[in-house]
C-alpha positions in Angstrom: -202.6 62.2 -89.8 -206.5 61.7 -90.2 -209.1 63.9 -88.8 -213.1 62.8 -88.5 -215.9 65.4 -88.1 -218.0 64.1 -84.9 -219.8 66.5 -82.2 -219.2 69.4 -80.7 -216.4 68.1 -77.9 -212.9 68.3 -76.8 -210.6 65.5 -74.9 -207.0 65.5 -74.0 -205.1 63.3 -76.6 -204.5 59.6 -75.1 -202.7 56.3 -76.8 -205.1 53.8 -78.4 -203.1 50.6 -78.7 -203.2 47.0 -78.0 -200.9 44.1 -77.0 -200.7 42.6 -80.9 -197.4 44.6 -82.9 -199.7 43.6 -86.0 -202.1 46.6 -84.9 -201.4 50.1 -85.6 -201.3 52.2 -82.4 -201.7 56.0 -82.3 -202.8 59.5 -80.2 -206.5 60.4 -80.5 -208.0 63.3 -79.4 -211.0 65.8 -79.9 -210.4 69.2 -80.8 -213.9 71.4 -82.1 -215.7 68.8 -82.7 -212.8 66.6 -85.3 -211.2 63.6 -84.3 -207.7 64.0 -85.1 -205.3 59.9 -85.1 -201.6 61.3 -85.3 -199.9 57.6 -85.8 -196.2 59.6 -85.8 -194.1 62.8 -85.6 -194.2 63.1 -89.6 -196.5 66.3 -89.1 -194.8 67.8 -86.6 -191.6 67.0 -87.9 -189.9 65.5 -85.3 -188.6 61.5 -86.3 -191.2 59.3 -83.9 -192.3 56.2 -85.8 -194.1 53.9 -83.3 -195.6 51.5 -85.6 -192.0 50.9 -86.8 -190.6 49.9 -83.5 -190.1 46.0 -83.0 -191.3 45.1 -79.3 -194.2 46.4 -77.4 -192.0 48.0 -74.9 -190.1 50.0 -77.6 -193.8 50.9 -79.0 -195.0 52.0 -76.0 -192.1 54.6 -75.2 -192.4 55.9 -78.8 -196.0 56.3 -78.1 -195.6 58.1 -74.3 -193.0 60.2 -76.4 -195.1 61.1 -79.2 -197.8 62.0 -76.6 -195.7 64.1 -74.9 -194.9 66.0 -78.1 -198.5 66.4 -79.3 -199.2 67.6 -75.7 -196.3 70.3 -76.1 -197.6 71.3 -80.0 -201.2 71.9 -78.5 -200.0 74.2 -75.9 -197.9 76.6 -78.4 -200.3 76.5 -80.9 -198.3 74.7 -83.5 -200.2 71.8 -84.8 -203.0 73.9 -85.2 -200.8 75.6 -88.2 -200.1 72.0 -89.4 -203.5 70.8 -89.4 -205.1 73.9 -91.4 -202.7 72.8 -93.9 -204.0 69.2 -94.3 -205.5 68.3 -97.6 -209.0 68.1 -98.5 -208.5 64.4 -99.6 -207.3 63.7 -96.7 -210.2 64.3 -94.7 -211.7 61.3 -93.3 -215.5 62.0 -93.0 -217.3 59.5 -90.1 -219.5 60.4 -87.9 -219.9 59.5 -84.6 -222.5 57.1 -83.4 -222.7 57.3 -79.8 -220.5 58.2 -76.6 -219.3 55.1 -74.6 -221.4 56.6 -71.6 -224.6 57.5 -73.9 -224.6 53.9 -74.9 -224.8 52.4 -71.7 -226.9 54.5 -70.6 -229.7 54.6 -73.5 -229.4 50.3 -72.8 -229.9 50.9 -69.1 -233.0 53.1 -69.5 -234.6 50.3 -71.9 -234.3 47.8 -69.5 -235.0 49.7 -66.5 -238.9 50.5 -68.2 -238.8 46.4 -69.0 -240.9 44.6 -67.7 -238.0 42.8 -65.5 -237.6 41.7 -61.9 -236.7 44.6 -59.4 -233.5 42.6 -58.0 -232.2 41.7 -62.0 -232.9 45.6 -62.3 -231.1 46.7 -59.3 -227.9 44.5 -60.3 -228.0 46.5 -64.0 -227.8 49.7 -62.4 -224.9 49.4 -60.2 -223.0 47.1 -62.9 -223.5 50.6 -65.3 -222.5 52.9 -62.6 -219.2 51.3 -61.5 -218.5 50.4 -65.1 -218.6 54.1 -65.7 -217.0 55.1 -62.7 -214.3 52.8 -63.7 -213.7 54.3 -67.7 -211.8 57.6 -67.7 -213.8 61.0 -68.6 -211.9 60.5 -72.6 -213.0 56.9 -72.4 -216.9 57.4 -71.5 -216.8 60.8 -74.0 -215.3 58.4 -76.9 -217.1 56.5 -79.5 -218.3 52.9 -78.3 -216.5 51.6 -81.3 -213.1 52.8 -79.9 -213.8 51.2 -76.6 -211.1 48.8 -76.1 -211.0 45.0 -74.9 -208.4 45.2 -72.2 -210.4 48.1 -70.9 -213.3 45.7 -70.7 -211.1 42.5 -68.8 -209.2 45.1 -66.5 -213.0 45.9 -65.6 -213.9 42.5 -64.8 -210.4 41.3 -63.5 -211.4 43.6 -60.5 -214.5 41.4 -59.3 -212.4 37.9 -59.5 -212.9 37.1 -55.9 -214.9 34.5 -56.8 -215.4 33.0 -60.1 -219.5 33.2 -59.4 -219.5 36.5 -59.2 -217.0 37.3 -62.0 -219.2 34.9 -64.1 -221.9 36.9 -63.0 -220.6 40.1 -63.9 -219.1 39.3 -67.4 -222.9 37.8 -68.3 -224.4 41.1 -67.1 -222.1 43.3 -69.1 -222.5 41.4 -72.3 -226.2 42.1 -71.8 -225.1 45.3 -73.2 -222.3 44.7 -75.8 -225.2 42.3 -76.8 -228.1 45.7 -77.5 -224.9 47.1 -79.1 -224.5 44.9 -81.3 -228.3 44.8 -82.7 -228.4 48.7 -82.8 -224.7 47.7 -85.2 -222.9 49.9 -82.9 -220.2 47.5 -82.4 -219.4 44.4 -84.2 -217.7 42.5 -81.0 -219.2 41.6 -78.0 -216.3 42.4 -75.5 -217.3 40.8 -72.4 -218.4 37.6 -74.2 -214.4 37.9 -75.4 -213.2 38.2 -72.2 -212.0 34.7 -70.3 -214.1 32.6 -68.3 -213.4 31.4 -65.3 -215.3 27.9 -64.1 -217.9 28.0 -61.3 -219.3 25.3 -59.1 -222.7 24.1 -59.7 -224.4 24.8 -56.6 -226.9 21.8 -55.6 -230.4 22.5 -54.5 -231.3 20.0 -52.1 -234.8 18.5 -52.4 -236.6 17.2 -49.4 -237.8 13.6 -48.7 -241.3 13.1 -48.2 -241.5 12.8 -44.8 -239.8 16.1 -44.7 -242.2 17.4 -47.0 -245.0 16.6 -44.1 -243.4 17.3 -41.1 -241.9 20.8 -42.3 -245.3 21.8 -43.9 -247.1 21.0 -40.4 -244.4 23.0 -38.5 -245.1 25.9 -41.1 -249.2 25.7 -40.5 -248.7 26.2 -36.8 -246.4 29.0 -36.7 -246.7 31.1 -39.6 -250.0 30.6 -42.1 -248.6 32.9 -44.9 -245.6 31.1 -45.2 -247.5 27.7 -44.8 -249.6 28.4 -48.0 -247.0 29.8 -49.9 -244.7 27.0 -49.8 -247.8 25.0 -50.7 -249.0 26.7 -53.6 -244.7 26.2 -54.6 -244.7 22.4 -54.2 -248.5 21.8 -55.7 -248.6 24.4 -58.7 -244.7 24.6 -58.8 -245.3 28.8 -58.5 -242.1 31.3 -58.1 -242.4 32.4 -54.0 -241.3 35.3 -54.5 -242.5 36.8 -58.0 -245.6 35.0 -58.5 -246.9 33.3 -55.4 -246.5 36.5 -53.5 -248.6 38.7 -55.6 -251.3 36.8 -56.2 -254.5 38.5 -55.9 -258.4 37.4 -56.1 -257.9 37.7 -59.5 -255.9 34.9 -60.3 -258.1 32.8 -59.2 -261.0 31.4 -61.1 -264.6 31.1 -59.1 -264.3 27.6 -58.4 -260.7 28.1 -57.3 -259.5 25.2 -59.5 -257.1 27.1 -61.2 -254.6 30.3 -61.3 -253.6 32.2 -64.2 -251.0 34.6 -64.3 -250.6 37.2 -67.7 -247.1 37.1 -69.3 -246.3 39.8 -67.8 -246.5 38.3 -64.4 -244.3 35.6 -64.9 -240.7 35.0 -65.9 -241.8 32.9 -69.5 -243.5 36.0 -70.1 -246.2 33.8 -71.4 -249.6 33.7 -70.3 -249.7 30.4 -67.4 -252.6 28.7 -66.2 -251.9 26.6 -63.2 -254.2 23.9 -61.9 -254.5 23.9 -58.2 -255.1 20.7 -56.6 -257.9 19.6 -54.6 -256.5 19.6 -51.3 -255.6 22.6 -51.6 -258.6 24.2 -52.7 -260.6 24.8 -49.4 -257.7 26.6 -48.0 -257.8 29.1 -50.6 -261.3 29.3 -50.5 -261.6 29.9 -47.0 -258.7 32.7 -47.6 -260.8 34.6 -49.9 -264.6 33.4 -49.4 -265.6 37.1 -48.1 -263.2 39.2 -50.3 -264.9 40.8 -53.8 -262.9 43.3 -54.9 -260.3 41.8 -57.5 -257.1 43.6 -56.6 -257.0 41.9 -52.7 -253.9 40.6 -52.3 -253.8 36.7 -51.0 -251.4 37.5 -48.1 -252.2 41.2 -47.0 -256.3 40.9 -47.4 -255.6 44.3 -49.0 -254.8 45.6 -51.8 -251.0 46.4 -51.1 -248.5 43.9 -51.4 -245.8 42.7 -48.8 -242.2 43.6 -49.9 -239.9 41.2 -52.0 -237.7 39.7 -48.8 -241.1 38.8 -46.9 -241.3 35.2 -47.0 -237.1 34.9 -46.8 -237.5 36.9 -43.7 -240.2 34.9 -42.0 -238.2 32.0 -43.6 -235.2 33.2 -42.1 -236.8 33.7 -38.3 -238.1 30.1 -38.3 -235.1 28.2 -39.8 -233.0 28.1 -36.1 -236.0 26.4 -34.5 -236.3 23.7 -37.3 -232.6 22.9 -37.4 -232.9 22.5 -33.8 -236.0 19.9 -34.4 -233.6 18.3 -36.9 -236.5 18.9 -39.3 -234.4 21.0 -41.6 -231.2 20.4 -43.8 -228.1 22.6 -44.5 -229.4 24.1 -48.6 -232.9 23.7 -48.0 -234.8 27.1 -48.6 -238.2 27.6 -49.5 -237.2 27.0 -53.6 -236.6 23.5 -52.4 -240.8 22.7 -52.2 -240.2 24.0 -56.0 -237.5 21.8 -56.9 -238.7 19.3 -54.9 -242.0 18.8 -56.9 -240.1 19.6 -60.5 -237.6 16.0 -59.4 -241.3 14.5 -58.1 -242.8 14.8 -61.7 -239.8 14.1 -63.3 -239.2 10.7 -61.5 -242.6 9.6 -62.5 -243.4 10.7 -65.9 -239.3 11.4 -67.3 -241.1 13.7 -70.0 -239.1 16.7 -70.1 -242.0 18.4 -71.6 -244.5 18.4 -68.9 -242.0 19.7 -66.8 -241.9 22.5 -68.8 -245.1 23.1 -68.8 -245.9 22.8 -65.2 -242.5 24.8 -64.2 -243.7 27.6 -66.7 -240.3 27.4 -68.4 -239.6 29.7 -71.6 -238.4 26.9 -73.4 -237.4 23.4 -73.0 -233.7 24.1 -72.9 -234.5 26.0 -69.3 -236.0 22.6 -68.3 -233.2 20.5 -69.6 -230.7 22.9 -67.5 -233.1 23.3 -64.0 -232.8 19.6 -64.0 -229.1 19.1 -64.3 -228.7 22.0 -61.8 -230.8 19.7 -59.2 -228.4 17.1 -60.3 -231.3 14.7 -60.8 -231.1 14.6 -65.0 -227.3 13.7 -64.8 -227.8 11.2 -62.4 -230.3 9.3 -63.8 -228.3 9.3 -67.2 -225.8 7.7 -65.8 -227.8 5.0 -63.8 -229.8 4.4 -67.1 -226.4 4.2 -68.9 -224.2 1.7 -66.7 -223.3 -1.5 -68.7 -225.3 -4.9 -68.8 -223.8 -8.2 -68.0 -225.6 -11.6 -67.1 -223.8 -13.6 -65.0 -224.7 -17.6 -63.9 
């Protein structure tokens, strides 16, 4: 038997083991504040050796047994005798780092006071809640360190209905094991461990050019907001909903040439200057010619903001009457005028860098993976790569 010194707490023993016969399994449990590993019935003497057994299904009824044993000593009061008996020497002295529960939890409130998009924010939350909910009181009152990884895929096995959103998930959660890790925690990102599954590259479907015109004139005479915005996203390649949508006088330099945005105010969370092109300058102009006061928002005229699903819902309201004009395409959204212009630039200059740089990408890897996601970079690889042959 071992005991640890940790806080002040008290669980019901449980089994820590694993799949692997090479690993020691044993009963934990709190009891005043010590952490007390009984790995047989040597102390209690009574003849359980589950480490000795040779299957896992032998193991695991040695271990239910030896449970059921310790449970029976606690309630008469017996291996408290045998555990005041327990040599000095013996004492293992570690003490405990954090709860399973205070772990997440201290991660969650360092990212909730980030500087991070509402929605990414919203999708933490409920991915630390139902983790939570999921782990057992004894689990979430436990070290993190004794957190185990089948806990962690039995977790995750529960959101397979499609491999998206388990993808999703597991990349969420190791957000966390990741913050563990760096605070040296933990030495093992769990979730990274856990399998993958594959997921279908969903397309983004660019528009033609004469798409491009007839869409944006349908937009001008039924909905000006949404008209500019899509725009600003095809001629300064701006995020609708993030950037374009909070734009306020002062973004926008006198002339109205040009936008910058602070890092904070964009996903790089670098500071982005954005030229705006000069047919699209009088429209802005004549937006904001009267307006002085810095903080008017673009869209509103005041200096409130419209919420985040705005231009989606206007979006959403005008869509029926497009398909119906045959104006529209199945996977054309407003990110399209986005992508559209990123495969525009591309096409024309094939310097990865300026794309970059005009898409406001952190890095050049980002760039690299927004193209192959439009299917354009993979593409053109291949067309470039097809073999030569001359013939007569």
């Amino acid at each position: 038997m071992f005991k640890s010194c940790v806080s002040n707490q008290n669980t019901e023993p449980k089994i820590v083991t694993s799949r692997c016969l090479k690993n020691r399994s044993y009963i934990m449990y709190y009891s005043n504040g010590i952490r007390y590993r009984l790995y047989s019935g040597a102390n209690l003497n009574i003849p359980i050796y589950p480490n000795k057994a040779t299957s896992v299904a032998e193991r695991n009824k040695l271990l239910s047994k030896l449970l059921f044993e310790i449970n029976k000593s606690l309630e008469t009061g017996y291996i408290s005798e045998v555990i005041s008996k327990i040599e000095p020497n013996k004492v293992e002295k570690i003490i405990i780092t954090k709860t399973t529960e205070q772990a997440f939890r201290d991660v969650e409130y360092a990212k909730m006071t980030s500087p991070l998009s509402y929605d990414y924010k919203k999708e933490l939350k409920r991915l630390v809640d139902d983790f939570l909910k999921f782990l057992t009181k004894d689990e979430k009152a436990d070290d993190i360190k004794n957190l185990e990884q089948q806990r962690v895929e039995d977790f995750l096995n529960q959101h397979k209905a499609t491999s998206t959103y388990y993808m999703g998930r597991r990349r969420m959660l190791s957000v966390f094991f990741a913050e563990f890790i760096r605070k040296k925690l933990i030495t093992d990102n769990l979730s990274k461990n856990a399998p993958r599954l594959k997921t279908k590259a969903a397309l983004h479907k660019i528009y033609t050019k004469e798409q491009l015109t007839t869409i944006l004139q349908f937009l001008k005479v039924n909905n000006e907001d949404l008209y500019i915005c899509c725009l600003l996203a095809y001629c300064c390649m701006l995020r609708p909903h993030q950037e374009i949508r909070l734009l306020r006088m002062k973004h926008f330099n006198d002339s109205f040439t040009s936008i910058s945005l602070s890092g904070a105010e964009n996903k790089s969370g670098r500071v982005r200057v954005v030229s705006i092109p000069e047919y699209l300058q009088p429209l802005i102009k004549q937006r904001l010619q009267s307006v002085h006061d810095p903080e008017i928002n673009l869209f509103t005229l005041t200096q409130s903001t419209y919420n985040d699903y705005y231009f989606n819902l206007i979006w959403s309201r005008l869509k029926p009457a497009m398909y119906k004009q045959g104006i529209l395409q199945k996977d054309q959204t407003i990110y399209s005028f986005r992508h559209t212009a990123a495969v525009d630039v591309y096409n024309r200059t094939k310097d990865i860098h300026i794309i970059q740089q005009l898409m406001g990408h952190s890095t050049m890897i980002v760039s690299l993976n927004y193209l192959r996601g439009l299917g354009e970079l993979n593409s053109q690889q291949l067309k470039d790569a097809l073999p030569v042959l001359h013939l007569d």
